[in-house]
C-alpha positions, 0 to 999 in steps of 0.5 A, a space after each residue: 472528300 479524302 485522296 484514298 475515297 475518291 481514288 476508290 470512287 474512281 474505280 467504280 463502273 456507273 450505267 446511269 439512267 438517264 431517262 429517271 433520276 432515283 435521287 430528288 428533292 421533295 421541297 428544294 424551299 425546306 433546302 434554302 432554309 436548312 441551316 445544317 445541310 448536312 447531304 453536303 457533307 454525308 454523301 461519300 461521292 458529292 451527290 449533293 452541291 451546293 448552287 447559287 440559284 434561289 429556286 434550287 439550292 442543291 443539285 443532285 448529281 445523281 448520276 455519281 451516287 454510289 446507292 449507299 442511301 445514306 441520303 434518306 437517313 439524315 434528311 426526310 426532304 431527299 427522295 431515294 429509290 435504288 436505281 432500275 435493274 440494269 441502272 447504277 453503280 456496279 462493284 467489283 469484287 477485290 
């Protein structure tokens, strides 16, 4: 991630909930077996990581998503739902 985004990222206000996770995997198998793990690289705010367990190849940091749903274009194998009223990242205006 570039200096300028994550010097941005940073200024976002986050209320994450901590009782649902708006961001899943359907299948973490069809992740160890993609080769192009392209959420890796898509996410703006590393949603997506990369671990060394074999039964879950990714984690989702859910609590960092900026809910651009970027996600649920590239990969049919990601679960987005934006977060419940109250719940999220929260923009200000400037």
């Amino acid at each position: 991630m570039n200096k300028e985004l994550q010097e941005r990222l940073s200024l976002l206000q986050y209320q994450p909930d901590e009782k649902w996770q708006h961001v899943t995997i359907l299948d973490q198998t069809i992740c160890r077996d993609c080769k192009n793990k392209q959420c890796l690289t898509f996410c703006p705010s590393g949603v997506f990581r990369e671990n060394s367990q074999e039964k879950q190849p990714l984690l989702i940091l859910y609590k960092q998503c900026v809910e651009c749903g970027g996600c649920r274009l590239i990969c049919d194998n990601i679960d987005f739902s934006y977060p419940k009223g109250g719940y999220g990242v929260t923009f200000l205006e400037g």
